[in-house]
C-alpha positions in Angstrom: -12.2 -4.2 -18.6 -16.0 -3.2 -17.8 -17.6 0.1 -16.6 -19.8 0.1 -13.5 -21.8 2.7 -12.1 -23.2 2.1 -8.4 -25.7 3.6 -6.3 -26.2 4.4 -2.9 -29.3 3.7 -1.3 -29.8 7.4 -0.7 -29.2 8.1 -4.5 -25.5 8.8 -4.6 -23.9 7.6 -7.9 -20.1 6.6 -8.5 -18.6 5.0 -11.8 -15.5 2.9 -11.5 -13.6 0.6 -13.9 -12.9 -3.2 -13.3 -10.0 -5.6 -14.7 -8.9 -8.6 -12.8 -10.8 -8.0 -9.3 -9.3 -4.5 -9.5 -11.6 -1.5 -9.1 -10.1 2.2 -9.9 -12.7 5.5 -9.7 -12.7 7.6 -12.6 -10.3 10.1 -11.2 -7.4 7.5 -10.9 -8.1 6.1 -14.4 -6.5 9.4 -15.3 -3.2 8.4 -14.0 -3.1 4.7 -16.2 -0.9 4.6 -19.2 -3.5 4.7 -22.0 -6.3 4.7 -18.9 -6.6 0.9 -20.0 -6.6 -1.2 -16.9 -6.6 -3.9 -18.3 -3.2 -3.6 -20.3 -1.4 -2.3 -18.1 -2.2 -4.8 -15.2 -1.0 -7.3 -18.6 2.1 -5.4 -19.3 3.1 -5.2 -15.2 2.7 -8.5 -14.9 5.6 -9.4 -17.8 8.0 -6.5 -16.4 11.3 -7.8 -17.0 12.6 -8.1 -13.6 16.4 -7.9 -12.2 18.5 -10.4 -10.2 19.0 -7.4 -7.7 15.2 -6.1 -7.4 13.0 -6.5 -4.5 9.3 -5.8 -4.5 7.8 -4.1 -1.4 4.0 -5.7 -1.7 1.0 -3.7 0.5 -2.4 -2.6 0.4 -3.1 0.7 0.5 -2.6 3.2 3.2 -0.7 0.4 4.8 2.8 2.2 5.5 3.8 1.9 1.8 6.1 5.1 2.1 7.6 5.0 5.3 8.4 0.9 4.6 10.2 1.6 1.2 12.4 4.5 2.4 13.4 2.6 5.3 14.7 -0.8 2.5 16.1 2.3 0.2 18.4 3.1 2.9 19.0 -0.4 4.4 20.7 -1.0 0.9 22.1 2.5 0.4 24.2 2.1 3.9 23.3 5.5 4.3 20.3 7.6 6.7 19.8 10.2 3.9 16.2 10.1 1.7 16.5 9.2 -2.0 15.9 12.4 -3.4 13.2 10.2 -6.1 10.1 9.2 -4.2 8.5 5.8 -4.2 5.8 6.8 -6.9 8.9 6.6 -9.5 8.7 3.0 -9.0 5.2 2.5 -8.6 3.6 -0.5 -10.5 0.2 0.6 -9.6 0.6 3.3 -11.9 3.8 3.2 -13.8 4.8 0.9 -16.9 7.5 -1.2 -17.9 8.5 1.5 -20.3 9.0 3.9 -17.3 10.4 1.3 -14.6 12.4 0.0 -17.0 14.6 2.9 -17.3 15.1 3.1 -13.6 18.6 2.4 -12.6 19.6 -0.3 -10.2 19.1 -1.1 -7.3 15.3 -0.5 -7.7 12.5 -1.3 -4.5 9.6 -1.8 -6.5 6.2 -1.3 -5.1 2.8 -2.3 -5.3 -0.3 -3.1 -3.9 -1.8 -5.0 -5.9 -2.7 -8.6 -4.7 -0.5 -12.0 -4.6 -2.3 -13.1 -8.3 -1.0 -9.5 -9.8 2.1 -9.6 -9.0 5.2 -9.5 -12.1 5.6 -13.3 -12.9 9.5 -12.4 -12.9 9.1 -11.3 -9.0 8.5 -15.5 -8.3 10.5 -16.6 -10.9 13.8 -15.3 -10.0 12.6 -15.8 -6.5 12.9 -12.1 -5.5 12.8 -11.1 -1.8 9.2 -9.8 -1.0 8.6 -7.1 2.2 4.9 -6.9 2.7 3.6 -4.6 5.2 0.2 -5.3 6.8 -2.4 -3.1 9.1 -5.2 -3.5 11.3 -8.5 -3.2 8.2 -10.2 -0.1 10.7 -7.4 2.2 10.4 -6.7 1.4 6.9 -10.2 2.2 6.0 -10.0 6.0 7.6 -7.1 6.4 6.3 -8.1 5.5 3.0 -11.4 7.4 3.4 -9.3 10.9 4.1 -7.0 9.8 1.2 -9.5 10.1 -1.7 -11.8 12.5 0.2 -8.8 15.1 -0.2 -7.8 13.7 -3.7 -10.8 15.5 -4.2 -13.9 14.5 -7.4 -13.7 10.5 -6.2 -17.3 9.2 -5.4 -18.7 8.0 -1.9 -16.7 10.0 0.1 -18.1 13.1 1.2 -19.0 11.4 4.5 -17.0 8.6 6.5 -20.9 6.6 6.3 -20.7 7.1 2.8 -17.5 5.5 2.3 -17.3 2.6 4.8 -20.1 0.5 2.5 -17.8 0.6 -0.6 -15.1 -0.6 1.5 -17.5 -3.6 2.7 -18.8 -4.3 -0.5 -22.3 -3.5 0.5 -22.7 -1.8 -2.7 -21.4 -4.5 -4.8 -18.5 -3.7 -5.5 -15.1 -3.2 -3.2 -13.1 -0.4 -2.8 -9.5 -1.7 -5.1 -10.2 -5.0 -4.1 -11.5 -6.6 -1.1 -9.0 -6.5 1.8 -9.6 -9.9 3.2 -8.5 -11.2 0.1 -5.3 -9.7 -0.4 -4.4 -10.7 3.7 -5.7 -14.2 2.8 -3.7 -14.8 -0.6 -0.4 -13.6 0.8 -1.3 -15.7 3.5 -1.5 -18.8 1.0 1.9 -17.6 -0.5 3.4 -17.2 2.7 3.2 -20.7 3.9 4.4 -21.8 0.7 7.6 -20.0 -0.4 8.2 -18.4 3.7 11.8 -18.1 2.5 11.0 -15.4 -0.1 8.7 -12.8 2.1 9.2 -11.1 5.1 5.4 -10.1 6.8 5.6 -6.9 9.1 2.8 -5.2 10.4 2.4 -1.8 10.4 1.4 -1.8 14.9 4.7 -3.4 15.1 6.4 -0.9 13.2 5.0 2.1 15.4 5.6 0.0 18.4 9.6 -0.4 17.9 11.2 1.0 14.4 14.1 -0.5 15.4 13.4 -3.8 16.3 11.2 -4.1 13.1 14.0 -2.6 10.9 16.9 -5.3 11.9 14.1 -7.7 10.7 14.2 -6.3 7.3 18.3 -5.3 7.3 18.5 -9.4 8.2 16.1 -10.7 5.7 17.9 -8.5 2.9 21.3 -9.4 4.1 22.3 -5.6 4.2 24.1 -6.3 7.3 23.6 -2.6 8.8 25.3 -1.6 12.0 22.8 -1.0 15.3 24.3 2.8 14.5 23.3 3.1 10.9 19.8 1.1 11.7 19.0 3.8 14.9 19.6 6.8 12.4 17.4 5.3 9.7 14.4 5.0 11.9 14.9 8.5 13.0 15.0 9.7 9.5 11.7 7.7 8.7 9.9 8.7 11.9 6.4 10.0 10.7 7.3 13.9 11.5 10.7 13.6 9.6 9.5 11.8 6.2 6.9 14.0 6.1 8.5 17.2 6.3 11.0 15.4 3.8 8.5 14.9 1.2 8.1 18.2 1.1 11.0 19.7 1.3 13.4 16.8 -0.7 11.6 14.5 -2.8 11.3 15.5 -6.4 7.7 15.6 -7.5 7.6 15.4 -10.9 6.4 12.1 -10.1 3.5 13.2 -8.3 -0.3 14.7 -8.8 0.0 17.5 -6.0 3.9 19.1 -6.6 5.4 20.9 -4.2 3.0 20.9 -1.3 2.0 18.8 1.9 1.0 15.6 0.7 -1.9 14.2 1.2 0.2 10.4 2.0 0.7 11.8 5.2 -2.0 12.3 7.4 -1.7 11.2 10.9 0.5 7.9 10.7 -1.4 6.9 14.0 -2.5 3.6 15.5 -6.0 3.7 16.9 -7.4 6.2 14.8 -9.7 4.1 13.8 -11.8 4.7 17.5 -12.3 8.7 16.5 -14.0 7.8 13.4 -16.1 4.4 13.9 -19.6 4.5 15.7 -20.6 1.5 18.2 -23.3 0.2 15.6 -20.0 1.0 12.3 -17.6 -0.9 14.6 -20.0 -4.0 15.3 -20.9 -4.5 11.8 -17.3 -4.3 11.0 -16.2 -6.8 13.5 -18.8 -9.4 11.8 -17.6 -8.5 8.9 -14.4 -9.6 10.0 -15.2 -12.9 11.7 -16.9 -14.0 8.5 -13.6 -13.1 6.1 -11.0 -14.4 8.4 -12.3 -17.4 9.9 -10.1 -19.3 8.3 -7.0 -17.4 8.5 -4.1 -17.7 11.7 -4.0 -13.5 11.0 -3.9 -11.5 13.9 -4.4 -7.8 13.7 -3.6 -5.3 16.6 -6.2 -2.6 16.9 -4.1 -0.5 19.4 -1.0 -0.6 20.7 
């Protein structure tokens, strides 16, 4: 695990913490058993994992929440929100002495890359979900995500930000998104019986459809009737006013407020935030990454 402080070239200064291509800011160390990285990516990685798991696998601000309620109630058989939000079984920052403890049928998450991922996961051949999204509304979303966490570095304007998430200042924001795309790429072609790849565009475009992918790779065999009430419960509006209202939130840094995982949910974004010269030197950007990738990301739908 090293220590890294960066600078801007107008002076700004941010520390962060690396293990295993893995960068966290100061502020999220604080939420790391032991705030040791580096174990706890070690002790994730040997989680004893169950026959009857399956591991929901994103990068951040990807559609993490709305995506795990929606498999939580695929296997349930039942439209109503599991009163114990996702974070309770989040690797990112939960160990295997606090997962372990969690009662089957558990939808582990994570988003951590293909590499990171609990040996047990590929070893009992465990169904993956992983949820992908276009890279420009990602980066917004993440930029509004740690801006209102509040105290984390490079974010007190959206030109600020975008650089980290570039690596322009040598470092990446978590890890560089065109290598997490790229690696579950790799895996994909591999083992394409044990993942199912949504995107988040299709999601927003038809819940439905894009649930009955998931209810069919899971073999929860969901009537059309159960599967139409489950994307109405997880429309945007509804799982957010359920996170405030249901979810228990001992689990979470903010309590009992609006949370700041829900911020707009929108596709497109992306154009209210991004200037002509931002938007050219991202589309480089992504030529160069995934020139050698079959990926293909919708920007609007």
């Amino acid at each position: 695990m090293a220590k890294v402080t960066i600078e801007s070239a107008d002076g700004v200064k941010g520390g962060f913490v690396c293990a295993y291509g893995l960068v966290y800011s100061a502020g999220q160390m604080k939420k790391i058993p032991n705030e040791d990285l580096k174990s706890h990516i070690e002790r994730v990685r040997d989680l004893k994992i169950r026959d009857d798991d399956v591991y929901l696998a994103t990068y951040p601000k990807s559609g993490t929440h709305w995506v795990w309620e929606i498999i939580v109630m695929l296997r349930r058989g039942s439209a109503e929100y599991e009163p114990s939000p996702k974070e309770a079984v989040f690797l990112d920052f939960k160990g295997p002495d606090v997962i372990d403890k969690v009662p089957s049928p558990r939808v582990l998450n994570c988003h951590w890359p293909c590499n990171l991922t609990p040996r047990g996961i590929f070893d009992k051949n465990i169904k993956i979900v992983h949820v992908q999204r276009n890279p420009k509304d990602i980066i917004v979303s993440f930029y509004y995500h740690h801006k209102n966490l509040g105290g984390r570095p490079f974010t007190e304007s959206f030109l600020e930000f975008l650089p980290l998430t570039l690596g322009t200042y040598g470092i990446f924001q978590f890890y560089p998104w065109y290598k997490y795309v790229k690696e579950w790429e790799r895996f994909t072609k591999t083992h394409p019986e044990q993942i199912l790849n949504l995107y988040f565009e299709d999601m927003k475009e038809d819940p439905v459809r894009e649930i009955k992918k998931i209810d069919k790779f899971l073999g929860t065999g969901r009537s059309d009737e159960l599967i139409q009430q489950i994307a109405q419960a997880c429309h945007f509006d509804n799982l957010k006013k359920a996170d405030l209202e249901i979810k228990e939130k001992e689990h979470m840094t903010q309590g009992r407020k609006p949370s700041i995982m829900f911020r707009k949910g929108e596709v497109g974004d992306w154009k209210n935030h991004f200037t002509v010269a931002q938007n050219a030197e991202i589309d480089e950007w992504l030529q160069e990454n995934l020139a050698e990738t079959e990926l293909k990301f919708r920007y609007t739908i």
